[in-house]
PDB file of N, CA, C, O and CB in Angstrom:
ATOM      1  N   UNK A   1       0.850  -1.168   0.000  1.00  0.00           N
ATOM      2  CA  UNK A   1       0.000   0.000   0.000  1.00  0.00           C
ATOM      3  C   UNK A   1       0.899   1.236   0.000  1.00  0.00           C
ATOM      4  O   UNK A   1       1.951   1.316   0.633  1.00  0.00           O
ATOM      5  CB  UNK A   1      -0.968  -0.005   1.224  1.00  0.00           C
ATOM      6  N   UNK A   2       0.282   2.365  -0.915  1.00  0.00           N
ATOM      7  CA  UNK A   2       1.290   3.370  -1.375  1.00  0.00           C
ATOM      8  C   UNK A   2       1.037   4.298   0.068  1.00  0.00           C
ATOM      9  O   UNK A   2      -0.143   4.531   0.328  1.00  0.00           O
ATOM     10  CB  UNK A   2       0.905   4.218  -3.109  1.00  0.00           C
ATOM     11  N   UNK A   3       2.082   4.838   1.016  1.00  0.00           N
ATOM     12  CA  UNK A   3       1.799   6.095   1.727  1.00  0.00           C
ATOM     13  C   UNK A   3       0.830   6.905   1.901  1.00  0.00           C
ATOM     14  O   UNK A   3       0.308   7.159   2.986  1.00  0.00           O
ATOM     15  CB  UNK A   3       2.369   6.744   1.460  1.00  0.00           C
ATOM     16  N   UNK A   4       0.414   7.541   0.406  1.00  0.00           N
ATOM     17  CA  UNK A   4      -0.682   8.365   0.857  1.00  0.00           C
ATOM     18  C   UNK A   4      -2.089   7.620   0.870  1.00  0.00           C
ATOM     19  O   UNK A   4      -3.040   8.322   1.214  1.00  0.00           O
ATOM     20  CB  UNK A   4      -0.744   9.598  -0.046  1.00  0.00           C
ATOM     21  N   UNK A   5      -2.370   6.196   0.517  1.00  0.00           N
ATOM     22  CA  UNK A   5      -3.298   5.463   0.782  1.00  0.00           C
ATOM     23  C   UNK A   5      -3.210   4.810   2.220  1.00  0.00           C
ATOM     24  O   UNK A   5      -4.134   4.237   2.797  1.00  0.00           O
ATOM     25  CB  UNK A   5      -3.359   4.608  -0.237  1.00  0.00           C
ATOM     26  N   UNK A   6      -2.016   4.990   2.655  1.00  0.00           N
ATOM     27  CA  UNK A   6      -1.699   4.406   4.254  1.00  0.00           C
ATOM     28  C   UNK A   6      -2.394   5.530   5.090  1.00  0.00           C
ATOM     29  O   UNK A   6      -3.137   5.193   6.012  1.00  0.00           O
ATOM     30  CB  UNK A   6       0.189   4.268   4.740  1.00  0.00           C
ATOM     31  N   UNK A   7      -2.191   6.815   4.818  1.00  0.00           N
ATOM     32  CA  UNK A   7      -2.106   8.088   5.524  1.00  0.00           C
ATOM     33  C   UNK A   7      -3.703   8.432   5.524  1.00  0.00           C
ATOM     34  O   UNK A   7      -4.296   9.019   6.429  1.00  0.00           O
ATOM     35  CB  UNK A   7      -1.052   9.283   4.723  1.00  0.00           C
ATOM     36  N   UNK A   8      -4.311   7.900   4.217  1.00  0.00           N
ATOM     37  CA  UNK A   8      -6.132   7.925   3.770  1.00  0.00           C
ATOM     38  C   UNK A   8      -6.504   7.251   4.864  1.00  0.00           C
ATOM     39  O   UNK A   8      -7.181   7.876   5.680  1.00  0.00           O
ATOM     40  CB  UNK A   8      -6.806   7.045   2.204  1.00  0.00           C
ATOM     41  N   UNK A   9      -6.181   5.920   5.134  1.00  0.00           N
ATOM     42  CA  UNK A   9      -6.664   4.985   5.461  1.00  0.00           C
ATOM     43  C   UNK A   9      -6.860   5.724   7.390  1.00  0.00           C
ATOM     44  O   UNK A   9      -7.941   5.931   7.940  1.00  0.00           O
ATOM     45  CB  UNK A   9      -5.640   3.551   4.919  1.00  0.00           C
ATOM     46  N   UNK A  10      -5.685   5.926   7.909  1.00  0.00           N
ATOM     47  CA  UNK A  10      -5.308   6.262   9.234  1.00  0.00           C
ATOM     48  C   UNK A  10      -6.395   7.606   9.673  1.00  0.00           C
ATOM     49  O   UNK A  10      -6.930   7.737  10.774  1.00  0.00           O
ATOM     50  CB  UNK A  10      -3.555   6.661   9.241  1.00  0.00           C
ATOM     51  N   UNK A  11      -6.538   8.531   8.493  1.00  0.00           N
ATOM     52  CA  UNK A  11      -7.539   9.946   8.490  1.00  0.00           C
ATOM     53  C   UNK A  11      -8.636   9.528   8.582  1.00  0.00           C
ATOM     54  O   UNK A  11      -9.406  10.365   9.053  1.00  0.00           O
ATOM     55  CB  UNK A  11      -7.590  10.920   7.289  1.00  0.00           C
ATOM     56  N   UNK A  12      -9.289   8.144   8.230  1.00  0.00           N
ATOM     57  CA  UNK A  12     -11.038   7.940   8.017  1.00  0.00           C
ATOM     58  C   UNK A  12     -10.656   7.414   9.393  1.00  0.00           C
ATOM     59  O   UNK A  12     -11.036   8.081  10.356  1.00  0.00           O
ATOM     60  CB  UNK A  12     -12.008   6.752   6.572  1.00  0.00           C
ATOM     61  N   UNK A  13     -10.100   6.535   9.566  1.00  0.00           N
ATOM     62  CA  UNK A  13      -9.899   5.918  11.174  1.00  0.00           C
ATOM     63  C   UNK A  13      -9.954   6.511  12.094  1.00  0.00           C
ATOM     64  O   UNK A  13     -10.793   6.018  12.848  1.00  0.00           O
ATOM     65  CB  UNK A  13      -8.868   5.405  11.541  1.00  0.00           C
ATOM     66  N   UNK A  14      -9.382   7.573  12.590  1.00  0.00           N
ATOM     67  CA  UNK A  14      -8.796   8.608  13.377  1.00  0.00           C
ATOM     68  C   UNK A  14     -10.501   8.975  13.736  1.00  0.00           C
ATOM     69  O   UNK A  14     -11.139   8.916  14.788  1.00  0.00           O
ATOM     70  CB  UNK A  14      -7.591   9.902  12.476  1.00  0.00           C
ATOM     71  N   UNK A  15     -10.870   9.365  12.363  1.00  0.00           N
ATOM     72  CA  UNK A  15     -12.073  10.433  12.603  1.00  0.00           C
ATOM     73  C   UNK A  15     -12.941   9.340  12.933  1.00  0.00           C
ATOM     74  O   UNK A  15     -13.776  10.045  13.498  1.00  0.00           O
ATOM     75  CB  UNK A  15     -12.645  11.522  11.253  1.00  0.00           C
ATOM     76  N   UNK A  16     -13.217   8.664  12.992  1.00  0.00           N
ATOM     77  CA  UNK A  16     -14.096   7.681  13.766  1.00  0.00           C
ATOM     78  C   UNK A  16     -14.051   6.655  15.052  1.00  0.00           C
ATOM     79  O   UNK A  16     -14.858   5.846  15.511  1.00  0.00           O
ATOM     80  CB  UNK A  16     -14.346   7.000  12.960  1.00  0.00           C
ATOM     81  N   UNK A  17     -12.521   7.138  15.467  1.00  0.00           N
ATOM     82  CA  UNK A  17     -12.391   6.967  16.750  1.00  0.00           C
ATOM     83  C   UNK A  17     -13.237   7.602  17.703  1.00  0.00           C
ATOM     84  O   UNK A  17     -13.592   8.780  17.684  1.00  0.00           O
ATOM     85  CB  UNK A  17     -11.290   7.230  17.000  1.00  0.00           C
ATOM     86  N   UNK A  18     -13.605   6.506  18.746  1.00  0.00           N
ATOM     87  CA  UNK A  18     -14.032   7.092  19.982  1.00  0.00           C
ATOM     88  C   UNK A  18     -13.038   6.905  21.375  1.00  0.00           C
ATOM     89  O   UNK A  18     -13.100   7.418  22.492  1.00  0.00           O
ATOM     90  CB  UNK A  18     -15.423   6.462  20.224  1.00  0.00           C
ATOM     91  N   UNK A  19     -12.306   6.140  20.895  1.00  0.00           N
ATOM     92  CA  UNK A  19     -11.489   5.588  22.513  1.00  0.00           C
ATOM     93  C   UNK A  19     -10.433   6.835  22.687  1.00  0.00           C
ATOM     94  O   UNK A  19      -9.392   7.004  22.052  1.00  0.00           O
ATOM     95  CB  UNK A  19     -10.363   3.687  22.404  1.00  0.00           C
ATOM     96  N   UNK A  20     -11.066   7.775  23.866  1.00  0.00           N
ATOM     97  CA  UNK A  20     -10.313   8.659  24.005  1.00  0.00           C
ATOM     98  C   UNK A  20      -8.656   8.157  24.829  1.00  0.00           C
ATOM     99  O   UNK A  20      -7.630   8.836  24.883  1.00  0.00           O
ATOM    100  CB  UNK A  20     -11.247   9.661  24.713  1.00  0.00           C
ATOM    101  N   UNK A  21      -8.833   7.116  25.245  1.00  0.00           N
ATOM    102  CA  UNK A  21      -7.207   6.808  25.421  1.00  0.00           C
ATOM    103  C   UNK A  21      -6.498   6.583  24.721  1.00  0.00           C
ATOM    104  O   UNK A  21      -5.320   6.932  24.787  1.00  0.00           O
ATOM    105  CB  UNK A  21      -6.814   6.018  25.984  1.00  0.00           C
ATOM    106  N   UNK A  22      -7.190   5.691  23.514  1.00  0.00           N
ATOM    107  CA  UNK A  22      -6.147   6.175  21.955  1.00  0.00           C
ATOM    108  C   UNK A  22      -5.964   6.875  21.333  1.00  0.00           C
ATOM    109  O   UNK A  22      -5.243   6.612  20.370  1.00  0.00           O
ATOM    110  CB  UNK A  22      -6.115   5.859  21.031  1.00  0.00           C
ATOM    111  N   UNK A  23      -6.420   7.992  21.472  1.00  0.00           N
ATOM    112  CA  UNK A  23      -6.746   9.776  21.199  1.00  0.00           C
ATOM    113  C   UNK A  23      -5.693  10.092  22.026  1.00  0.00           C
ATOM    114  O   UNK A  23      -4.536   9.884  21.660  1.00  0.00           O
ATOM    115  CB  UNK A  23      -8.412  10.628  21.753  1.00  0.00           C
ATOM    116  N   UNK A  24      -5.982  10.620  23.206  1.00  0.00           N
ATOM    117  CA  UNK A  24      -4.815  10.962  24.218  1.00  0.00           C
ATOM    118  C   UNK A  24      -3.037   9.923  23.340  1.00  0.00           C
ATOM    119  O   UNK A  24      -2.109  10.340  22.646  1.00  0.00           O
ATOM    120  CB  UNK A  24      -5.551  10.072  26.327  1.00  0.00           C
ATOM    121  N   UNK A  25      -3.305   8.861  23.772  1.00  0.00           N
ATOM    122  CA  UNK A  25      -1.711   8.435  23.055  1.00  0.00           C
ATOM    123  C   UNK A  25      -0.700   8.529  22.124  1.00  0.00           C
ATOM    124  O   UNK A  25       0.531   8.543  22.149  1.00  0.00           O
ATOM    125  CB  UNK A  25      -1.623   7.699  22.812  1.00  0.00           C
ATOM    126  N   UNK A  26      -1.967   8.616  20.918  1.00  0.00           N
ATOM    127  CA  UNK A  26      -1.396   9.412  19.680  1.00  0.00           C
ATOM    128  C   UNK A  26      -0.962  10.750  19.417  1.00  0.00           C
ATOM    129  O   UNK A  26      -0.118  11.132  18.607  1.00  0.00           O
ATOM    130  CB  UNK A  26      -2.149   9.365  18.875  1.00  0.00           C
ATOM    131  N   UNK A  27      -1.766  11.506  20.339  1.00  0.00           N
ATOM    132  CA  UNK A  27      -1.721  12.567  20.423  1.00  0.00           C
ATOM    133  C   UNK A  27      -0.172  13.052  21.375  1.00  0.00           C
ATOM    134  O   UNK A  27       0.396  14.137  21.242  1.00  0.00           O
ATOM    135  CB  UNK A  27      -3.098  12.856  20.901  1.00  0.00           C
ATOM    136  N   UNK A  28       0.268  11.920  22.320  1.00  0.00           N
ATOM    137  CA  UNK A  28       1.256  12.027  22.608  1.00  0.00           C
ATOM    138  C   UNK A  28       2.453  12.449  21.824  1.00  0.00           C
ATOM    139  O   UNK A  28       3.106  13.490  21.747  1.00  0.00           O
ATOM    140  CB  UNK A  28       1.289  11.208  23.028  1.00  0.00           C
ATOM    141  N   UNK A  29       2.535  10.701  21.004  1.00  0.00           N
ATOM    142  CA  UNK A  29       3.077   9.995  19.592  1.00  0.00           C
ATOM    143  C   UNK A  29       3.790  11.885  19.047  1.00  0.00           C
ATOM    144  O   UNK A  29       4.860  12.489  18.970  1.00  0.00           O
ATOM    145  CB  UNK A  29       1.219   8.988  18.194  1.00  0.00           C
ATOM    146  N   UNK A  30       2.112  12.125  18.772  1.00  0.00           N
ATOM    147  CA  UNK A  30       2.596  13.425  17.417  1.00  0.00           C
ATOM    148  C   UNK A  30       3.092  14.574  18.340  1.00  0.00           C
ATOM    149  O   UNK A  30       3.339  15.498  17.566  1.00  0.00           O
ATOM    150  CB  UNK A  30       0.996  14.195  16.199  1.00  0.00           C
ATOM    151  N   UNK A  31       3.259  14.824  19.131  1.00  0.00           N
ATOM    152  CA  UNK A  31       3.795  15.862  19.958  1.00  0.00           C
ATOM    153  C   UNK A  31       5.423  15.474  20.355  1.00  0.00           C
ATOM    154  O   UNK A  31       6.415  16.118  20.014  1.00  0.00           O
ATOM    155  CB  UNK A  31       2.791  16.001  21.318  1.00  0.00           C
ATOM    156  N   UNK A  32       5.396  14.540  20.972  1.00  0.00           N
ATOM    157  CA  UNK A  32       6.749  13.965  20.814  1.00  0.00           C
ATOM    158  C   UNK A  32       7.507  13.943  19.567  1.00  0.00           C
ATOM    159  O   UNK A  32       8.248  14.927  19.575  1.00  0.00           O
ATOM    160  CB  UNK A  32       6.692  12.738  21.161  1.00  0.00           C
ATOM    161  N   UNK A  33       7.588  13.568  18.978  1.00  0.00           N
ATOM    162  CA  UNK A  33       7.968  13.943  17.301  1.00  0.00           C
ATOM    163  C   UNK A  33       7.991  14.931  17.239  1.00  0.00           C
ATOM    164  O   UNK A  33       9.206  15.108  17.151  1.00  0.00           O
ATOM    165  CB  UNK A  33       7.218  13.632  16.168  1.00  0.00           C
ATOM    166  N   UNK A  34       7.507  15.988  17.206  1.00  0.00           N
ATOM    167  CA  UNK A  34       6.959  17.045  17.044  1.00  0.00           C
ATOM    168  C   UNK A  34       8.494  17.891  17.588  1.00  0.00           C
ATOM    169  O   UNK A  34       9.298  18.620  17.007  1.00  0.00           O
ATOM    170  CB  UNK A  34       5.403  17.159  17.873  1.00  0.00           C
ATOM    171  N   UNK A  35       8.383  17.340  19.032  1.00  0.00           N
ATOM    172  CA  UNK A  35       8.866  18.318  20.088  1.00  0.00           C
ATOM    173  C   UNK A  35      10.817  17.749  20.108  1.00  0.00           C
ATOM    174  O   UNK A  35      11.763  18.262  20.705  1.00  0.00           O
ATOM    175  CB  UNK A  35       7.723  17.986  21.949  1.00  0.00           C
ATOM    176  N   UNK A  36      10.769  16.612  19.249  1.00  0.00           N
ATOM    177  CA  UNK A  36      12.473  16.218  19.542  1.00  0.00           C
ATOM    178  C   UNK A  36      12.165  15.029  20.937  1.00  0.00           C
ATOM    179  O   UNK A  36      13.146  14.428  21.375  1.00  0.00           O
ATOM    180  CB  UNK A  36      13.724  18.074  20.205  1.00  0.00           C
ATOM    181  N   UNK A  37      11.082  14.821  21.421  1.00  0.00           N
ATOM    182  CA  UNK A  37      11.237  14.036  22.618  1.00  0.00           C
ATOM    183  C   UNK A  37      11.258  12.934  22.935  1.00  0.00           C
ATOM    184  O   UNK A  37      10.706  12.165  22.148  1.00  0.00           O
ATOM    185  CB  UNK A  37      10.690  14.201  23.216  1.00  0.00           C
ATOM    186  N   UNK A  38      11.723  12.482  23.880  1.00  0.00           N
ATOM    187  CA  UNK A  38      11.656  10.951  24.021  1.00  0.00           C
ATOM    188  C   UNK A  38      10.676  10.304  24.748  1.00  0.00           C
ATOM    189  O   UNK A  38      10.510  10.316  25.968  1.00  0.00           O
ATOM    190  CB  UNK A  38      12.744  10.483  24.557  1.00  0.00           C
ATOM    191  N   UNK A  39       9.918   9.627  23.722  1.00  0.00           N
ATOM    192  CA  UNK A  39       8.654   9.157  25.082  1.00  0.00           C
ATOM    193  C   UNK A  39       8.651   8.586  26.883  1.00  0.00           C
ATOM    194  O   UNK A  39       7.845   8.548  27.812  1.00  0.00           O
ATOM    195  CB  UNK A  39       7.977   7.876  24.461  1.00  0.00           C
ATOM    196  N   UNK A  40      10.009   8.229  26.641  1.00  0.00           N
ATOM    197  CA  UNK A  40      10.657   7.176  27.886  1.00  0.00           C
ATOM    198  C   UNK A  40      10.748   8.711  28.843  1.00  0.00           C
ATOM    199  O   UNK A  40      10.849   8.518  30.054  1.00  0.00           O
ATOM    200  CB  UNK A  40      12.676   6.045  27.439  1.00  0.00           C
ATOM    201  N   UNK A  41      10.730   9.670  28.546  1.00  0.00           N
ATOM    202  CA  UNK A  41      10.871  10.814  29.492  1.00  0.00           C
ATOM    203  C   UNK A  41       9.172  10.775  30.329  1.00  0.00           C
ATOM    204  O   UNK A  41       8.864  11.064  31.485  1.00  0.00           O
ATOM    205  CB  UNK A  41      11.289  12.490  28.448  1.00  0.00           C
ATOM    206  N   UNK A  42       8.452  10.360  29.333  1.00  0.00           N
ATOM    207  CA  UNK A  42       6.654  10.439  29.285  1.00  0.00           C
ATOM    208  C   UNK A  42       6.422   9.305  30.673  1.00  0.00           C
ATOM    209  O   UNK A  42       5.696   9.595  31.625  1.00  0.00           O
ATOM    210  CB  UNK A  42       5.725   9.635  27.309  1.00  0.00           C
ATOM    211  N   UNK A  43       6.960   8.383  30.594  1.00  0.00           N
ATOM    212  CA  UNK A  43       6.475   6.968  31.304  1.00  0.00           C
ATOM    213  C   UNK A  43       6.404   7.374  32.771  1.00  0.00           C
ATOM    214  O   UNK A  43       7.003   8.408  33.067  1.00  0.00           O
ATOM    215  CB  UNK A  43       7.617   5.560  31.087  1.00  0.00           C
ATOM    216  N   UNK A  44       5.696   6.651  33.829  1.00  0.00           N
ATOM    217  CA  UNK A  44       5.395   6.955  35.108  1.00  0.00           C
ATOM    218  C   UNK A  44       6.729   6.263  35.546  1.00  0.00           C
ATOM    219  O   UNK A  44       7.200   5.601  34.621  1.00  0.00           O
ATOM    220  CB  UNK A  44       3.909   6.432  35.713  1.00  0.00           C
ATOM    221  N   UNK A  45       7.420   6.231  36.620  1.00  0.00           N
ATOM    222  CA  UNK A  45       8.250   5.227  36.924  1.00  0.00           C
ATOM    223  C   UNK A  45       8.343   3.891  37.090  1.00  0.00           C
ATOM    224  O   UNK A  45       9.327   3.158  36.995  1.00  0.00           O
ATOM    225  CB  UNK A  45       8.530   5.443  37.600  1.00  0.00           C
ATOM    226  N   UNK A  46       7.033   3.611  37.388  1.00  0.00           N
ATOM    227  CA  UNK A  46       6.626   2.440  37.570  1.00  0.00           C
ATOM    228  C   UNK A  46       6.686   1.636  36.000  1.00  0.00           C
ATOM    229  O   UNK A  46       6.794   0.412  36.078  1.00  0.00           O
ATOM    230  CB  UNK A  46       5.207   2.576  38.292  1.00  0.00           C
ATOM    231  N   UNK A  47       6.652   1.962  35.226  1.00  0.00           N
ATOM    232  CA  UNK A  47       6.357   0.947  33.776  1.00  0.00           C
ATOM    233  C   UNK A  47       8.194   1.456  33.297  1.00  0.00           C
ATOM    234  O   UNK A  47       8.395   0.933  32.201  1.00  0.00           O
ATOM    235  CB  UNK A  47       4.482   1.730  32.212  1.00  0.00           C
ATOM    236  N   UNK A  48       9.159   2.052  33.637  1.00  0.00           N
ATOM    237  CA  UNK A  48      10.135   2.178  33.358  1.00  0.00           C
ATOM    238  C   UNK A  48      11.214   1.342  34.173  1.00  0.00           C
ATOM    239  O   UNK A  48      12.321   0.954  33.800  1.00  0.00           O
ATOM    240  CB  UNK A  48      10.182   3.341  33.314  1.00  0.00           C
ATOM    241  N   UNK A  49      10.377   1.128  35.767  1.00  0.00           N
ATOM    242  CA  UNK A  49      11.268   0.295  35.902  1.00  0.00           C
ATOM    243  C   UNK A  49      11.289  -1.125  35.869  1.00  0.00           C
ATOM    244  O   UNK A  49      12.154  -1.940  36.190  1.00  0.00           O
ATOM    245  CB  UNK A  49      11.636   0.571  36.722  1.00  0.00           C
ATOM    246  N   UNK A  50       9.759  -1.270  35.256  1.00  0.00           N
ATOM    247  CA  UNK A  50       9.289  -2.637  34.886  1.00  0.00           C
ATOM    248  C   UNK A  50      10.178  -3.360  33.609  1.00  0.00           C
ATOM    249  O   UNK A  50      10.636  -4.489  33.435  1.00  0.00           O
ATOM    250  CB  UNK A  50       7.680  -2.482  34.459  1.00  0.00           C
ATOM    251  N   UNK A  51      10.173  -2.043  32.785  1.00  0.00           N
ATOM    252  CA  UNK A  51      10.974  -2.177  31.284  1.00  0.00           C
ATOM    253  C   UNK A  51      12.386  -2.337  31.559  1.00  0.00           C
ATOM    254  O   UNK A  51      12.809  -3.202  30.792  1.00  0.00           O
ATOM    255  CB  UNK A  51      10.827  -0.804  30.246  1.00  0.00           C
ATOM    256  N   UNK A  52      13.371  -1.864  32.358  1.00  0.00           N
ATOM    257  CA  UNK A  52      14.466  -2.254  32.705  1.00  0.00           C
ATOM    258  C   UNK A  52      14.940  -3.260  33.196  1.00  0.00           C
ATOM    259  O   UNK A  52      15.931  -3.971  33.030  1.00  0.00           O
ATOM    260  CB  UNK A  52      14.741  -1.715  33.170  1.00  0.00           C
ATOM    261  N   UNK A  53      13.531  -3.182  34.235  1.00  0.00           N
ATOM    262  CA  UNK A  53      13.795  -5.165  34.479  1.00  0.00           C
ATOM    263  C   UNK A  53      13.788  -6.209  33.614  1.00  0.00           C
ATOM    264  O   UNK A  53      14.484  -7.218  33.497  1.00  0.00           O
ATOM    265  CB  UNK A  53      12.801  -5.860  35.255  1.00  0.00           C
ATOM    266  N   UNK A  54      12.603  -5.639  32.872  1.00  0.00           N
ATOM    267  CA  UNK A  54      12.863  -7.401  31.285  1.00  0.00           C
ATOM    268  C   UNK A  54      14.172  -6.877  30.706  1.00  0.00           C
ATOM    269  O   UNK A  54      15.068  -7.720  30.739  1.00  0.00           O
ATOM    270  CB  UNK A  54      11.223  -7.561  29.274  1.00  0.00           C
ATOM    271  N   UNK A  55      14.398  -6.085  30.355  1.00  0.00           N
ATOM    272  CA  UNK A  55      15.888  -5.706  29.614  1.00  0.00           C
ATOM    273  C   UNK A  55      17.085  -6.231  30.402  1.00  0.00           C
ATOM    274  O   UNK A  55      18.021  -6.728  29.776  1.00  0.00           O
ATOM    275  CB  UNK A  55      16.139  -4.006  29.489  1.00  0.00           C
ATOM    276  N   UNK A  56      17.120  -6.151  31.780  1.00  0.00           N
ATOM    277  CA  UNK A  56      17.790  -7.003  32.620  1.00  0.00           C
ATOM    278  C   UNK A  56      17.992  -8.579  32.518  1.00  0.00           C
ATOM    279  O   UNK A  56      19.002  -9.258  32.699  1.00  0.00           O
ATOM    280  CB  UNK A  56      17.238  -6.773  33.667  1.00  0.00           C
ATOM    281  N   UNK A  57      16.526  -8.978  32.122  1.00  0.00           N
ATOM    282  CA  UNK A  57      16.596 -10.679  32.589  1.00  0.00           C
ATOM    283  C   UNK A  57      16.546 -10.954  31.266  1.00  0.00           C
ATOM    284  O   UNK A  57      16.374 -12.159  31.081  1.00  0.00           O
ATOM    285  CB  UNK A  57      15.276 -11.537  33.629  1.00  0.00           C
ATOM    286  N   UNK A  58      16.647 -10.161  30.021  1.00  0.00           N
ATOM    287  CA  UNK A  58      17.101 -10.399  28.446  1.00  0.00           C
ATOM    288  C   UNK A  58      18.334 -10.993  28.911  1.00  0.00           C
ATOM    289  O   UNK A  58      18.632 -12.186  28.868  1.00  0.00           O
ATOM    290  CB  UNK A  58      17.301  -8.958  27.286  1.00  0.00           C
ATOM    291  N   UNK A  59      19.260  -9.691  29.520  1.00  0.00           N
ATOM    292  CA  UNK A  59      20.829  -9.808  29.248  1.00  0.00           C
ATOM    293  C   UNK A  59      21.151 -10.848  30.309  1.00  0.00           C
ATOM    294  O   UNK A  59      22.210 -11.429  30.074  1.00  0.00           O
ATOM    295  CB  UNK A  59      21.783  -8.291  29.448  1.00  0.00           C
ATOM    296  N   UNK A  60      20.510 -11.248  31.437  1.00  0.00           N
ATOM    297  CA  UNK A  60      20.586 -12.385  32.134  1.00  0.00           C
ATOM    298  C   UNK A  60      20.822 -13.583  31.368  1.00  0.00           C
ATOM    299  O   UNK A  60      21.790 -14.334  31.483  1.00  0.00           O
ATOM    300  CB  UNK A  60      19.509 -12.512  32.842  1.00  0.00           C
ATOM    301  N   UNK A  61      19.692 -13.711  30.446  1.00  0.00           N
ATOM    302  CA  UNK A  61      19.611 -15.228  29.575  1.00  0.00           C
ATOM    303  C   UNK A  61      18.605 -15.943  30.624  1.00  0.00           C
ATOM    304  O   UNK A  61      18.847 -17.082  31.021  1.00  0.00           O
ATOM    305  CB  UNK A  61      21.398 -16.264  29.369  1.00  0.00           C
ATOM    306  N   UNK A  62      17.022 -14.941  31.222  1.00  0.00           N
ATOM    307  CA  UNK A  62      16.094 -15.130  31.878  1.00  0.00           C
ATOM    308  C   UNK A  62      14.893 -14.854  31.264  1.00  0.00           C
ATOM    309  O   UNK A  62      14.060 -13.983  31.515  1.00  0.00           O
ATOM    310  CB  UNK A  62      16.254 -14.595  32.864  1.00  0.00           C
ATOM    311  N   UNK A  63      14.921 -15.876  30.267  1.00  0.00           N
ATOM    312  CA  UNK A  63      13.852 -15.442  29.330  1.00  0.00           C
ATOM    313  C   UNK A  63      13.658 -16.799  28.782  1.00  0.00           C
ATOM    314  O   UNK A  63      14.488 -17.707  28.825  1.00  0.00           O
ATOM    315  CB  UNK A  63      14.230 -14.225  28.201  1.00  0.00           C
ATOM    316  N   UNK A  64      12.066 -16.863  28.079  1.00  0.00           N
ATOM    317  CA  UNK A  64      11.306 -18.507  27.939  1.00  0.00           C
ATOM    318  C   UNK A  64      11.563 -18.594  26.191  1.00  0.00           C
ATOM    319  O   UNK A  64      11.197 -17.566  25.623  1.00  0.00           O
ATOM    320  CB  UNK A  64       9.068 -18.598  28.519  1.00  0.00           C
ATOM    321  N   UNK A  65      11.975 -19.370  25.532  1.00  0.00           N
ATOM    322  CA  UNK A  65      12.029 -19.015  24.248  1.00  0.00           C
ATOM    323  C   UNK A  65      10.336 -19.063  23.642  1.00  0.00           C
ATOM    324  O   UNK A  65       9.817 -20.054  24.157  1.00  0.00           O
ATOM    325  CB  UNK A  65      13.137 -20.073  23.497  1.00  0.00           C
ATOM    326  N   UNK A  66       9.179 -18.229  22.604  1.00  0.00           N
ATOM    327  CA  UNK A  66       8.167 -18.261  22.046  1.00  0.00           C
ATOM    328  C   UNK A  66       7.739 -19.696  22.185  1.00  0.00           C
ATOM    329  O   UNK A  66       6.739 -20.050  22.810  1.00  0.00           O
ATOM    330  CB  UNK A  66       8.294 -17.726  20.814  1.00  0.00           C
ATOM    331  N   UNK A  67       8.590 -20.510  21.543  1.00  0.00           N
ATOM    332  CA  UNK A  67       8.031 -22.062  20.642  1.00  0.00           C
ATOM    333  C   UNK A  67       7.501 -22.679  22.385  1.00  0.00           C
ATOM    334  O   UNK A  67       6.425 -23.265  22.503  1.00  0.00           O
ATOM    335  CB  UNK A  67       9.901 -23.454  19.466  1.00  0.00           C
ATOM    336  N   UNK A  68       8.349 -22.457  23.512  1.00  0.00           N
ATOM    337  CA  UNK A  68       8.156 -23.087  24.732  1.00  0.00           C
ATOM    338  C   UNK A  68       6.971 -22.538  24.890  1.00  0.00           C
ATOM    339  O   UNK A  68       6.064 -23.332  24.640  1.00  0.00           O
ATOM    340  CB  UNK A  68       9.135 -22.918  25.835  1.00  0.00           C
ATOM    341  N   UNK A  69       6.647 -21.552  25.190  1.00  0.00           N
ATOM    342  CA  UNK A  69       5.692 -20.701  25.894  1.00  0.00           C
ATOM    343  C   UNK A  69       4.257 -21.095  24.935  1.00  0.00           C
ATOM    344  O   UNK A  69       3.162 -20.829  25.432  1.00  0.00           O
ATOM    345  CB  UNK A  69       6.240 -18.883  25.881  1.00  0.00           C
ATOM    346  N   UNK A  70       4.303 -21.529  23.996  1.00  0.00           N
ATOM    347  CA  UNK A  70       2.890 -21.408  22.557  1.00  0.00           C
ATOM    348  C   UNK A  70       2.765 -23.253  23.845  1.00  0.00           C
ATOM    349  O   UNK A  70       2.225 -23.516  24.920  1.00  0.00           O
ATOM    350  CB  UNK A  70       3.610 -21.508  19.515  1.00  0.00           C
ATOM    351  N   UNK A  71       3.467 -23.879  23.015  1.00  0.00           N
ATOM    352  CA  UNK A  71       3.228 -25.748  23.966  1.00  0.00           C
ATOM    353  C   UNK A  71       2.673 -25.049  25.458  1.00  0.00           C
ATOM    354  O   UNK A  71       1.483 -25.028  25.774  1.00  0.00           O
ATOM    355  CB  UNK A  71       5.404 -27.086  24.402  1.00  0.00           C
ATOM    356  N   UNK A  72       3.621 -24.573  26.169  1.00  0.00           N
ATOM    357  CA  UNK A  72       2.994 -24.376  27.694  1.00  0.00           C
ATOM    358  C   UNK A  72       1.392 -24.023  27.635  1.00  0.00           C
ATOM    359  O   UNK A  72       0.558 -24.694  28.243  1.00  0.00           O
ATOM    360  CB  UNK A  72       3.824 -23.010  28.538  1.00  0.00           C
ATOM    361  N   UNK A  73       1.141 -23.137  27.004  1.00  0.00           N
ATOM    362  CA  UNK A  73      -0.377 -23.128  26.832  1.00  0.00           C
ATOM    363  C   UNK A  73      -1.448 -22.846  25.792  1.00  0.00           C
ATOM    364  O   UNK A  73      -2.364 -22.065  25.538  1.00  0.00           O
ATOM    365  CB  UNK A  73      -0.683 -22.463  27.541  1.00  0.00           C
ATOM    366  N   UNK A  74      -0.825 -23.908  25.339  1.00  0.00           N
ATOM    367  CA  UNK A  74      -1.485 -24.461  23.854  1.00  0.00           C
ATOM    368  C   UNK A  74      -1.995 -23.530  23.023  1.00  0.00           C
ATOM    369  O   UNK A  74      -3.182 -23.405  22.722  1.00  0.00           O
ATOM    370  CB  UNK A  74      -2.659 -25.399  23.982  1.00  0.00           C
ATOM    371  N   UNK A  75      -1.009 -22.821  22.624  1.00  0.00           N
ATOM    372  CA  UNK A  75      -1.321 -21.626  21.585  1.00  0.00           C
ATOM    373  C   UNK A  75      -0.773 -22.649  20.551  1.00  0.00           C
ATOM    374  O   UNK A  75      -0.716 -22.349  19.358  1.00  0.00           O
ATOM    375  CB  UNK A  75      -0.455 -19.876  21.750  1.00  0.00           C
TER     376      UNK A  75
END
């Protein structure tokens, strides 16, 4: 799909959104961009230091590989 049919597609969407928390987010999205910013400045502490922790137990080698986890519960 060509860009400006991507960009069509996102404008009819948008305008027929009602979920104002996906309103609010995007609206983040384009301000950030906007502004040079980094969303990770945006985050409460709590979900930043959640995110450091999996990034932690990545570099641990504390992590389930996909194929295990789909068998564990029959995905």
């Amino acid at each position: 799909m060509k860009q400006e049919a991507i960009k069509l597609e996102l404008i009819e969407w948008l305008a027929k959104l009602n979920d104002s928390d996906t309103i609010q987010y995007l609206k983040k999205i384009k301000d950030a961009r906007s502004k040079h910013q980094d969303w990770w400045n945006e985050l409460p502490e709590q979900q930043k230091k959640g995110i450091l922790r999996g990034l932690k137990d990545i570099d641990e080698g504390r992590t389930i590989p996909h194929e295990e986890v789909k068998t564990r519960y029959g995905l």
